[in-house]
PyMOL Python script that loads the backbone (N, CA, C, O; Angstrom):
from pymol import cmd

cmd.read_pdbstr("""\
ATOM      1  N   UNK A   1       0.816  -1.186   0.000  1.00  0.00           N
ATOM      2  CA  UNK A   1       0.000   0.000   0.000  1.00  0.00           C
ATOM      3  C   UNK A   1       0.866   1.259   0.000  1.00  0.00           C
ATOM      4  O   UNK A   1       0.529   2.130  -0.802  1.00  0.00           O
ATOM      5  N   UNK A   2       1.827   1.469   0.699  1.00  0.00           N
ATOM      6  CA  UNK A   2       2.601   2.742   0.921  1.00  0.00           C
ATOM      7  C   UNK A   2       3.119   2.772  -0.159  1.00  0.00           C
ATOM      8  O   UNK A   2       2.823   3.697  -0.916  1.00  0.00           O
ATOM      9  N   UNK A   3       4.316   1.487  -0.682  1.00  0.00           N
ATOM     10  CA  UNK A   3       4.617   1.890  -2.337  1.00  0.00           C
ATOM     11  C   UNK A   3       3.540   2.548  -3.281  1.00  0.00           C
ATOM     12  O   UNK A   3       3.802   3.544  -3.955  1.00  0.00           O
ATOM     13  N   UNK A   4       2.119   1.828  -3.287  1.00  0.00           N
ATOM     14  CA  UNK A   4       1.414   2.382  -4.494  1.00  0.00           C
ATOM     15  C   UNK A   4       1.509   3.896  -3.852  1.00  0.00           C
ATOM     16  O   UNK A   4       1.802   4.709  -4.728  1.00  0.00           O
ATOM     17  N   UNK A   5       1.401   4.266  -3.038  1.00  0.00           N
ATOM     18  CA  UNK A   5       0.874   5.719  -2.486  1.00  0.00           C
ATOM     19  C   UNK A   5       1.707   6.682  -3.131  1.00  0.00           C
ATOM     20  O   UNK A   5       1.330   7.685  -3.736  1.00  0.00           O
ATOM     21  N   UNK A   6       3.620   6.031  -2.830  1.00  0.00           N
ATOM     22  CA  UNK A   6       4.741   6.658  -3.398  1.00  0.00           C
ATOM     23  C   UNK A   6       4.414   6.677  -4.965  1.00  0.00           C
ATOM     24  O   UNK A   6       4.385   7.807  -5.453  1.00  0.00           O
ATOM     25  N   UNK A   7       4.244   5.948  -5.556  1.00  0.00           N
ATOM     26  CA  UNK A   7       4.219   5.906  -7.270  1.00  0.00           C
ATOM     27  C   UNK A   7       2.982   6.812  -7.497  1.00  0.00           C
ATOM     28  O   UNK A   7       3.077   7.341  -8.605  1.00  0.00           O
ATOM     29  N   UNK A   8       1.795   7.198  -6.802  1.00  0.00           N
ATOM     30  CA  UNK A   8       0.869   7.732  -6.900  1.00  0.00           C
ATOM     31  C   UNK A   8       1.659   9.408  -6.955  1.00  0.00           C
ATOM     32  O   UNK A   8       1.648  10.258  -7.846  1.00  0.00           O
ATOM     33  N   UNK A   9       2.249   9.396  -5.706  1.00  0.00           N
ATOM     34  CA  UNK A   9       2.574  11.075  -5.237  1.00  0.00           C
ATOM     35  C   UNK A   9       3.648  11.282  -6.244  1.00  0.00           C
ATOM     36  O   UNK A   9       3.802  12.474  -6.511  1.00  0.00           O
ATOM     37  N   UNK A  10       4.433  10.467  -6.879  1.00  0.00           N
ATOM     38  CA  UNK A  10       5.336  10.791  -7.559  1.00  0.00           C
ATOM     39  C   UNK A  10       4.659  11.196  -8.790  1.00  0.00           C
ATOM     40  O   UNK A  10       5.077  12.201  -9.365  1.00  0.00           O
ATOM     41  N   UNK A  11       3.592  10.496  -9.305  1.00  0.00           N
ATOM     42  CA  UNK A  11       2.924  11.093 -10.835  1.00  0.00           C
ATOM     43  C   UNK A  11       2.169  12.093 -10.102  1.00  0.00           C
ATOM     44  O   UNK A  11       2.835  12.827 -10.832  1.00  0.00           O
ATOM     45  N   UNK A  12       1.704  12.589  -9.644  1.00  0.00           N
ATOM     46  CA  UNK A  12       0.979  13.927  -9.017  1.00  0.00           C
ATOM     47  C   UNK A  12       2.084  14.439  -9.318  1.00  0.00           C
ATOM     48  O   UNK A  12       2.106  15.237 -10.255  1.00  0.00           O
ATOM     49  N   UNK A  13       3.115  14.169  -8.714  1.00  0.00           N
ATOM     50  CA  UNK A  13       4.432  15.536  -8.546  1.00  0.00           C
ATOM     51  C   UNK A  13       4.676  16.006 -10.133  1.00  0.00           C
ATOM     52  O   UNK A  13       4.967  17.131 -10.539  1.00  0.00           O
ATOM     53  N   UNK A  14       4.485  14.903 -10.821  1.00  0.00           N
ATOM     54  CA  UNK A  14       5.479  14.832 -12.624  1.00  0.00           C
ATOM     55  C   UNK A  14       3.979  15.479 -12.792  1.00  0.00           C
ATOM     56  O   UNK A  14       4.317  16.413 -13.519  1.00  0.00           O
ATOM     57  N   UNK A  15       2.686  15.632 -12.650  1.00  0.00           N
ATOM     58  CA  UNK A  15       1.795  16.096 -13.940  1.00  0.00           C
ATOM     59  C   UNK A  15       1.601  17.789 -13.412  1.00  0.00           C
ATOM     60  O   UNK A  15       1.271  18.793 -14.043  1.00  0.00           O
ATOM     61  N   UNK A  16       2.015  17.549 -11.790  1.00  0.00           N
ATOM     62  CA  UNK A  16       1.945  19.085 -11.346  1.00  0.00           C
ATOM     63  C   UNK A  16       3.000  19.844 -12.454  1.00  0.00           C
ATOM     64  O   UNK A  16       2.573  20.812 -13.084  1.00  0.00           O
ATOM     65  N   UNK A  17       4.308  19.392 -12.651  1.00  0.00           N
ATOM     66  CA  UNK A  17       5.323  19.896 -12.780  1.00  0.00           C
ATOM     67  C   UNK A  17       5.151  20.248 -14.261  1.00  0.00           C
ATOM     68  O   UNK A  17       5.478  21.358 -14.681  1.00  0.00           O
ATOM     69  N   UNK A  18       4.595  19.220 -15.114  1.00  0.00           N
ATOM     70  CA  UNK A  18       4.297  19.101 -16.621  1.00  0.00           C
ATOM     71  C   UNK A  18       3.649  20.430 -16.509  1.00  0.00           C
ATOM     72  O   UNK A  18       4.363  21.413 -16.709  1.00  0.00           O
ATOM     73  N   UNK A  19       2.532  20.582 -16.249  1.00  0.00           N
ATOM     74  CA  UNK A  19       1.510  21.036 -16.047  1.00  0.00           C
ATOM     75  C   UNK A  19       1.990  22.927 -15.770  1.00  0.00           C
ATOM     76  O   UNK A  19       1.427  23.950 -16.160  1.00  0.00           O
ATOM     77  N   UNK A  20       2.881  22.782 -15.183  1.00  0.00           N
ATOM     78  CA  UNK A  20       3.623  24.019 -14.828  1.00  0.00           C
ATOM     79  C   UNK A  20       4.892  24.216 -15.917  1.00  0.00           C
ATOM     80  O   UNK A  20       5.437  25.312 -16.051  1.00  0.00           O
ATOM     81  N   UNK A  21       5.182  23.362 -16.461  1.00  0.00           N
ATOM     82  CA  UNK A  21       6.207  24.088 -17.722  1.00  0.00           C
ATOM     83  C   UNK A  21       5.137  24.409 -19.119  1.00  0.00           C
ATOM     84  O   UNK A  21       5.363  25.289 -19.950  1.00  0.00           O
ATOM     85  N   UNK A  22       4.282  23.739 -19.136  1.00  0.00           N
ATOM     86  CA  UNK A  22       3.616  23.506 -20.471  1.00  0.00           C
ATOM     87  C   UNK A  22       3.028  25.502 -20.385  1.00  0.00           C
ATOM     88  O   UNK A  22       3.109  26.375 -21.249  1.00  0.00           O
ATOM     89  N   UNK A  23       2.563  25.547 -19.179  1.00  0.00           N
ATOM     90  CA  UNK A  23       2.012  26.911 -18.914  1.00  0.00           C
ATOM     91  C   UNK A  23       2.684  28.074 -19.085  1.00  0.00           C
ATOM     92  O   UNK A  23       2.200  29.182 -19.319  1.00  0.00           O
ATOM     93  N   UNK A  24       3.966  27.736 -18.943  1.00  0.00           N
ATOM     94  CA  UNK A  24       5.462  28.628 -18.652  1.00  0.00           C
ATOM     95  C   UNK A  24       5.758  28.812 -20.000  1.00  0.00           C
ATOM     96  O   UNK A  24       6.251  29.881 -20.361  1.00  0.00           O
ATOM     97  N   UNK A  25       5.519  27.891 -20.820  1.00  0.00           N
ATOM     98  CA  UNK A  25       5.520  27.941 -22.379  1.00  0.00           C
ATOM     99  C   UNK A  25       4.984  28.602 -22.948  1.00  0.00           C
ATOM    100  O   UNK A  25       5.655  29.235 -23.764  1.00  0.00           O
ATOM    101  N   UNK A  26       3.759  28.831 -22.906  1.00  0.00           N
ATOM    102  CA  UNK A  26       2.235  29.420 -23.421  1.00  0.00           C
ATOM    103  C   UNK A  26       2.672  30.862 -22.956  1.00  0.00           C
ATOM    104  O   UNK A  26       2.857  31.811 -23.720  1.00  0.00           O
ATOM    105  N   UNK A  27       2.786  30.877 -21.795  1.00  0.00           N
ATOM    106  CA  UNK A  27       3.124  32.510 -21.015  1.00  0.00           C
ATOM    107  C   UNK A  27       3.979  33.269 -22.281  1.00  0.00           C
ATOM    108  O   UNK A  27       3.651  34.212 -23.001  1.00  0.00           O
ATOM    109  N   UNK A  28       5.462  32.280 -22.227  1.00  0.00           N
ATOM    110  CA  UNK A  28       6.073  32.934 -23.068  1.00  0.00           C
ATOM    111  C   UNK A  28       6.130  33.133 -24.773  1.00  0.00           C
ATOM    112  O   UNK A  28       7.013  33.718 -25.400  1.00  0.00           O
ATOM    113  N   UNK A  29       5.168  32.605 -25.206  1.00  0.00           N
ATOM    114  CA  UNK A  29       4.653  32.462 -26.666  1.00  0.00           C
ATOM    115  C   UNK A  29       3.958  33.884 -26.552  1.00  0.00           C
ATOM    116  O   UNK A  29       4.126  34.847 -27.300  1.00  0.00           O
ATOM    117  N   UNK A  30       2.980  33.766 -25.223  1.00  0.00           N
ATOM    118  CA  UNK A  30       2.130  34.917 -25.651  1.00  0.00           C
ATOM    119  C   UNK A  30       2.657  36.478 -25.603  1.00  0.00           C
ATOM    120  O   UNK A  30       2.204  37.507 -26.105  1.00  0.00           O
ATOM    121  N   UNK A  31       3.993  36.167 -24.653  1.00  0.00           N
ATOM    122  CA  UNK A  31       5.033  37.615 -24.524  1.00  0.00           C
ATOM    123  C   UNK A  31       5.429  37.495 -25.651  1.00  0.00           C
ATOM    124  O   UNK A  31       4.843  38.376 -26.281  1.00  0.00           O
ATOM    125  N   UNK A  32       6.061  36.955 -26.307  1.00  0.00           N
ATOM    126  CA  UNK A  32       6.477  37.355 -27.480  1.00  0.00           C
ATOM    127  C   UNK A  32       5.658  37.652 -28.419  1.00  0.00           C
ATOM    128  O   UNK A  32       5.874  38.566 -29.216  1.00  0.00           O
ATOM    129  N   UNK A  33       4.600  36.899 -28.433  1.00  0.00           N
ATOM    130  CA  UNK A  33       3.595  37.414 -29.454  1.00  0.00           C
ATOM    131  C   UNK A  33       3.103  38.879 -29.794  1.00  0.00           C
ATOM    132  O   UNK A  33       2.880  39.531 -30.814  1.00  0.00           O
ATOM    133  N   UNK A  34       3.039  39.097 -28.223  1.00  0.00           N
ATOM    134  CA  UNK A  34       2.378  41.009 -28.250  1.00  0.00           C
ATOM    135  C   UNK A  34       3.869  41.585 -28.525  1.00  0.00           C
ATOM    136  O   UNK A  34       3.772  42.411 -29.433  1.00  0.00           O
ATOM    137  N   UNK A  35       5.183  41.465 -28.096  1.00  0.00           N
ATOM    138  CA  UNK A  35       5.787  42.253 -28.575  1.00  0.00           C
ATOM    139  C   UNK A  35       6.142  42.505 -30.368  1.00  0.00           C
ATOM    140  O   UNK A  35       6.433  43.560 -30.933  1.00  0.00           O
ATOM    141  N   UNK A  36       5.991  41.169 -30.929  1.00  0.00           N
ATOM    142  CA  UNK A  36       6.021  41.125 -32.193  1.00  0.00           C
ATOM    143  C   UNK A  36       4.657  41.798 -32.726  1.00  0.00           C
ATOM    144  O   UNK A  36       4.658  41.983 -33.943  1.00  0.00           O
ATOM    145  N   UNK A  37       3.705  42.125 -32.163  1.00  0.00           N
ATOM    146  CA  UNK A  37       2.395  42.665 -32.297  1.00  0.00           C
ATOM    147  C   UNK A  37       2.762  44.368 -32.169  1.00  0.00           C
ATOM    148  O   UNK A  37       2.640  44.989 -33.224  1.00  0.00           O
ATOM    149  N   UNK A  38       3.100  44.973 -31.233  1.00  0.00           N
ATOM    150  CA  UNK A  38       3.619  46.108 -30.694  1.00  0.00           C
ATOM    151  C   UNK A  38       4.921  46.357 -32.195  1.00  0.00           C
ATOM    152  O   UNK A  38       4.749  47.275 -32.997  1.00  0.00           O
ATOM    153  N   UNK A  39       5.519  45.873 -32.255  1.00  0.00           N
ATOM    154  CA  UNK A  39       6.275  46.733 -33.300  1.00  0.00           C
ATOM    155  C   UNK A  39       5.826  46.374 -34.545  1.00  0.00           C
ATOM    156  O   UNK A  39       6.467  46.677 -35.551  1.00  0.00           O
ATOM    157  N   UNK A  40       4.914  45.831 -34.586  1.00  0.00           N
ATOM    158  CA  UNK A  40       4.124  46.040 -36.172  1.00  0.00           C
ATOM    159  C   UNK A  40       3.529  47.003 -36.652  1.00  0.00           C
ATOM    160  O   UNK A  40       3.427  47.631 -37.706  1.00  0.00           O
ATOM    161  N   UNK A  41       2.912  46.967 -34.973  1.00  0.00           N
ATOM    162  CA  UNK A  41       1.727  48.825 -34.973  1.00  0.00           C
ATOM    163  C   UNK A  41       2.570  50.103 -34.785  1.00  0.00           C
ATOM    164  O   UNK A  41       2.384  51.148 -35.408  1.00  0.00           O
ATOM    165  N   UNK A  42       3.445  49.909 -33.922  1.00  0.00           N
ATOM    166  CA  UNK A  42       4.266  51.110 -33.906  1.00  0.00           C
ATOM    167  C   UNK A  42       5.255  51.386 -34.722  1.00  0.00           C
ATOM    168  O   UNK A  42       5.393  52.578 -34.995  1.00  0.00           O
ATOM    169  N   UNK A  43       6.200  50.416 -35.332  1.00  0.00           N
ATOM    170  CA  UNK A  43       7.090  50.589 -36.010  1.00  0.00           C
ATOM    171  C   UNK A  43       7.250  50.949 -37.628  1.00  0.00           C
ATOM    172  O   UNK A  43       7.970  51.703 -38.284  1.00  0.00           O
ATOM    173  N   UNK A  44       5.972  49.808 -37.971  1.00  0.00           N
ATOM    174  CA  UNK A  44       5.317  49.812 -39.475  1.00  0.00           C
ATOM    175  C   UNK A  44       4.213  50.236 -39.524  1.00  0.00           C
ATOM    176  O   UNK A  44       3.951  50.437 -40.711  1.00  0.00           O
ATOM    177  N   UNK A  45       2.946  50.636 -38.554  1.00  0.00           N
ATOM    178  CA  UNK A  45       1.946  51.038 -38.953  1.00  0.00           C
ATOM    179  C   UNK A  45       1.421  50.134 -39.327  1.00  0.00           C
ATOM    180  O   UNK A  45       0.589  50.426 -40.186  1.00  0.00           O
ATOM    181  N   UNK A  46       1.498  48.867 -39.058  1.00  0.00           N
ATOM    182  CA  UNK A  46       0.287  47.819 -39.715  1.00  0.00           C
ATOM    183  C   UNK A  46      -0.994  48.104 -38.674  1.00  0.00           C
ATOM    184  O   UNK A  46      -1.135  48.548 -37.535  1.00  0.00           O
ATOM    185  N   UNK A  47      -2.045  47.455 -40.007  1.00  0.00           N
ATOM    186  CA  UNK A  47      -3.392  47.810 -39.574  1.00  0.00           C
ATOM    187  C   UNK A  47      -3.754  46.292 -38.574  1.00  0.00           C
ATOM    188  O   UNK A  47      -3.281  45.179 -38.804  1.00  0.00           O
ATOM    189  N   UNK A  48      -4.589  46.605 -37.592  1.00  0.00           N
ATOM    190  CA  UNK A  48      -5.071  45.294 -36.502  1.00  0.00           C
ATOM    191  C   UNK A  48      -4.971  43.969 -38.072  1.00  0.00           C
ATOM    192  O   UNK A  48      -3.952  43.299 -38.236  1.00  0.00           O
ATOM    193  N   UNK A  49      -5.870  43.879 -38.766  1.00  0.00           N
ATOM    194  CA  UNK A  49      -5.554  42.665 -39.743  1.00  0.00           C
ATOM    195  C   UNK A  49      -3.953  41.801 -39.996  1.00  0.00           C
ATOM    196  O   UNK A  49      -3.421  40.718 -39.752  1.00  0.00           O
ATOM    197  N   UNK A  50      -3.569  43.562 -40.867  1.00  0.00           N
ATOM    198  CA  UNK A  50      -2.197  42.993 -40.720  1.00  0.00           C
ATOM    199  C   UNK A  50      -1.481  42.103 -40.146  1.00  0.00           C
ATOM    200  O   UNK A  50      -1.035  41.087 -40.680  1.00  0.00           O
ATOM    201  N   UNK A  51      -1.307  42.534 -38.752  1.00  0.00           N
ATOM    202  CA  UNK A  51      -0.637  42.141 -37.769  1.00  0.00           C
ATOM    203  C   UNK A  51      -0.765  41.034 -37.338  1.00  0.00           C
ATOM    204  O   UNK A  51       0.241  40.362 -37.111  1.00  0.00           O
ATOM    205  N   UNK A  52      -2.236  40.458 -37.070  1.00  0.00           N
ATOM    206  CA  UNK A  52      -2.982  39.905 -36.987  1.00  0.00           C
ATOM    207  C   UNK A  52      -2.309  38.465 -37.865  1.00  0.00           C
ATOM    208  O   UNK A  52      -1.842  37.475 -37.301  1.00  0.00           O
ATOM    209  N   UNK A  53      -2.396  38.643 -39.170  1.00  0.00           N
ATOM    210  CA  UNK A  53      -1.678  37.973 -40.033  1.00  0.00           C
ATOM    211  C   UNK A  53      -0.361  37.812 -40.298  1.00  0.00           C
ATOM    212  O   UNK A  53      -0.154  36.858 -41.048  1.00  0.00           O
ATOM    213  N   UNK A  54       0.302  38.218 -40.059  1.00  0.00           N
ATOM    214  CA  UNK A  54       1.504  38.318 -39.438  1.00  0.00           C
ATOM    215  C   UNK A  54       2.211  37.990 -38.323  1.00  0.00           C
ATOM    216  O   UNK A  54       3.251  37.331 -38.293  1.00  0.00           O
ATOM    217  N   UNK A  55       1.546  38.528 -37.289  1.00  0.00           N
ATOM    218  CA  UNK A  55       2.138  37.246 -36.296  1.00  0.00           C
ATOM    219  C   UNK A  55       1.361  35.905 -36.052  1.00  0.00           C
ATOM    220  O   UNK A  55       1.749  35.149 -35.161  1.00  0.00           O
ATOM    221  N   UNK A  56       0.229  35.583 -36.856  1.00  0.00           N
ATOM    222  CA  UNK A  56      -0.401  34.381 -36.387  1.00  0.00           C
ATOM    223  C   UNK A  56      -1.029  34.816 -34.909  1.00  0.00           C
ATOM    224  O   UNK A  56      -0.683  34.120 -33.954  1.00  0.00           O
ATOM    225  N   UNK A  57      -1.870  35.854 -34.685  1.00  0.00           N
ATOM    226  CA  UNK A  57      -2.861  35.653 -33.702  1.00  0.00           C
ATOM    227  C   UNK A  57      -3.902  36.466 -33.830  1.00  0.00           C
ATOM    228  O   UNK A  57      -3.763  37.346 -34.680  1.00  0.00           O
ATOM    229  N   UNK A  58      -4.968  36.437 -33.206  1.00  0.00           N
ATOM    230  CA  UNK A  58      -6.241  36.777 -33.664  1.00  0.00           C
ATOM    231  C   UNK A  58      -6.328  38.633 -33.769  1.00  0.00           C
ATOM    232  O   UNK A  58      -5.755  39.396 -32.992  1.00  0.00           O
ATOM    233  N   UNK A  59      -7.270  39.071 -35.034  1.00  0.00           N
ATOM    234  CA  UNK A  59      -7.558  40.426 -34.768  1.00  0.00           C
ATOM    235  C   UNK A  59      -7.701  40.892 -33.084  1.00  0.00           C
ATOM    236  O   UNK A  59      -7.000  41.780 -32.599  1.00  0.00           O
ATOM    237  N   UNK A  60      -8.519  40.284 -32.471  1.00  0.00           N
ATOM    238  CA  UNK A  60      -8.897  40.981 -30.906  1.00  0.00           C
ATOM    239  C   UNK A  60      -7.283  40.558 -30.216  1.00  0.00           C
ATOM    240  O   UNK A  60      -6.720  41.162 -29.303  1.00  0.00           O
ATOM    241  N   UNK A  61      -6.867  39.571 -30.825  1.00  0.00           N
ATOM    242  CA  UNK A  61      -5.232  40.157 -29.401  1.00  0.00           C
ATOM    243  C   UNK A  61      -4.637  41.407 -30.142  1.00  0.00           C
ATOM    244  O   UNK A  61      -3.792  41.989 -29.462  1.00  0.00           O
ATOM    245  N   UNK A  62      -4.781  41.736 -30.881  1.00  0.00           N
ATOM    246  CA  UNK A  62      -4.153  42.866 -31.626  1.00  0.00           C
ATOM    247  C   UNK A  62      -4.680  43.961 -31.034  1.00  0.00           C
ATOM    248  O   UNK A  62      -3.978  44.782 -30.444  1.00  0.00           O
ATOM    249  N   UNK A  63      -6.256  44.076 -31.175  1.00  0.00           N
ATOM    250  CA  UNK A  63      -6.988  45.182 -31.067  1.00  0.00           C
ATOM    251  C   UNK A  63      -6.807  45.680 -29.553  1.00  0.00           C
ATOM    252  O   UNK A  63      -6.865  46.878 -29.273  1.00  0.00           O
ATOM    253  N   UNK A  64      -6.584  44.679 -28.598  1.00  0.00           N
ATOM    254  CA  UNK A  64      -6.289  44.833 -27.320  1.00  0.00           C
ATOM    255  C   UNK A  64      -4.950  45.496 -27.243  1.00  0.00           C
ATOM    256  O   UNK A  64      -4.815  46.677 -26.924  1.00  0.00           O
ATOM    257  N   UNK A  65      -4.115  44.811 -27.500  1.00  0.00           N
ATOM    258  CA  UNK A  65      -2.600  45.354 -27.798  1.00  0.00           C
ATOM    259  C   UNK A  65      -2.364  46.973 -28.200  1.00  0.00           C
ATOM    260  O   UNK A  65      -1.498  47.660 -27.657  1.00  0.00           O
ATOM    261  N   UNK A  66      -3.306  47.481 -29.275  1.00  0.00           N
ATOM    262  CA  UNK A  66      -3.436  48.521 -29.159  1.00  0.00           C
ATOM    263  C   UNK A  66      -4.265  49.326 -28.853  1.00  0.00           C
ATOM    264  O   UNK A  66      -4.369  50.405 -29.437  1.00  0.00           O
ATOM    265  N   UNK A  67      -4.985  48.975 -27.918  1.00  0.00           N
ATOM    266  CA  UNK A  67      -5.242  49.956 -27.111  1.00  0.00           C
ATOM    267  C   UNK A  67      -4.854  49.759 -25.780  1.00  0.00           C
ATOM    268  O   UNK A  67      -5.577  50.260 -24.919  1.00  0.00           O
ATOM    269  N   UNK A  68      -3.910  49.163 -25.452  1.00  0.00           N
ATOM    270  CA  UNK A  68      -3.158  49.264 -23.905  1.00  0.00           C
ATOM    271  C   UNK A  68      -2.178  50.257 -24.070  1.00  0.00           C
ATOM    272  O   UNK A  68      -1.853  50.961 -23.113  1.00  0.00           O
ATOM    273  N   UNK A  69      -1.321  50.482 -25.957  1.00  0.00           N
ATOM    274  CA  UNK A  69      -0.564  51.488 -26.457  1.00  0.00           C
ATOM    275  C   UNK A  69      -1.076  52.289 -26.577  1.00  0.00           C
ATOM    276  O   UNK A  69      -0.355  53.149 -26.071  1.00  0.00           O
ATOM    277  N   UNK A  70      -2.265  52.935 -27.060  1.00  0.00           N
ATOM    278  CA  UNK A  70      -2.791  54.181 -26.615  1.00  0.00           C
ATOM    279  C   UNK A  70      -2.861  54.607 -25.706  1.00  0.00           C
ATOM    280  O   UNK A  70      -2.543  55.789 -25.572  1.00  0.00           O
ATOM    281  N   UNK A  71      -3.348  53.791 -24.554  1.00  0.00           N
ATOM    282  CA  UNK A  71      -3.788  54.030 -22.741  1.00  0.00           C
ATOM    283  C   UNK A  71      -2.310  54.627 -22.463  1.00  0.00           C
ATOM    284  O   UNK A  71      -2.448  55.613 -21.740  1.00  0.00           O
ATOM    285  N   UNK A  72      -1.002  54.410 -22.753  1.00  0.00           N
ATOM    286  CA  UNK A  72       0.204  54.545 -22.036  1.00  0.00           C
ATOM    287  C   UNK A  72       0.700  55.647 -22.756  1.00  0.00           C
ATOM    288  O   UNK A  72       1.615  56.310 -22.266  1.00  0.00           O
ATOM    289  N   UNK A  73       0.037  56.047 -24.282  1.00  0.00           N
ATOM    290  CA  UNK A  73       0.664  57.802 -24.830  1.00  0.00           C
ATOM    291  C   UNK A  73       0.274  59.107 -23.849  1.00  0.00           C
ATOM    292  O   UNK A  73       0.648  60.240 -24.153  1.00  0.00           O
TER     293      UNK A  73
END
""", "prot")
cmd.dss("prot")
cmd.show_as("cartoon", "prot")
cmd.util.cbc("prot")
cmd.orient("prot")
């Protein structure tokens, strides 16, 4: 019984941990994403579409993106 318990807590520990890089991943996809978003609009003037198409993510993360850059002029 105590072994299964150990092999139990040990995959808890590995899917916690999975579970916490896979996220850590995503986090950092999505930082990079808005910054590659941010110098499209500011640098080139691309329109929300553009960008949109360009970095591979949706008009509304764009549209958000710029207007958090307006909020901060």
């Amino acid at each position: 019984m105590l072994y299964q318990k150990d092999i139990l807590d040990k995959w808890t520990e590995y899917a916690v941990l999975k579970t916490a890089a896979e996220k850590g991943v995503e986090k950092g996809a999505e930082q990079k994403s808005h910054e590659v978003v941010k110098n499209l609009i500011s640098k080139h003037d691309f329109t929300d579409e553009q960008a949109a198409s360009a970095a591979g993510v949706s008009v509304d993360f764009v549209k958000r993106i710029r207007i958090s850059l307006k909020k901060k002029k």
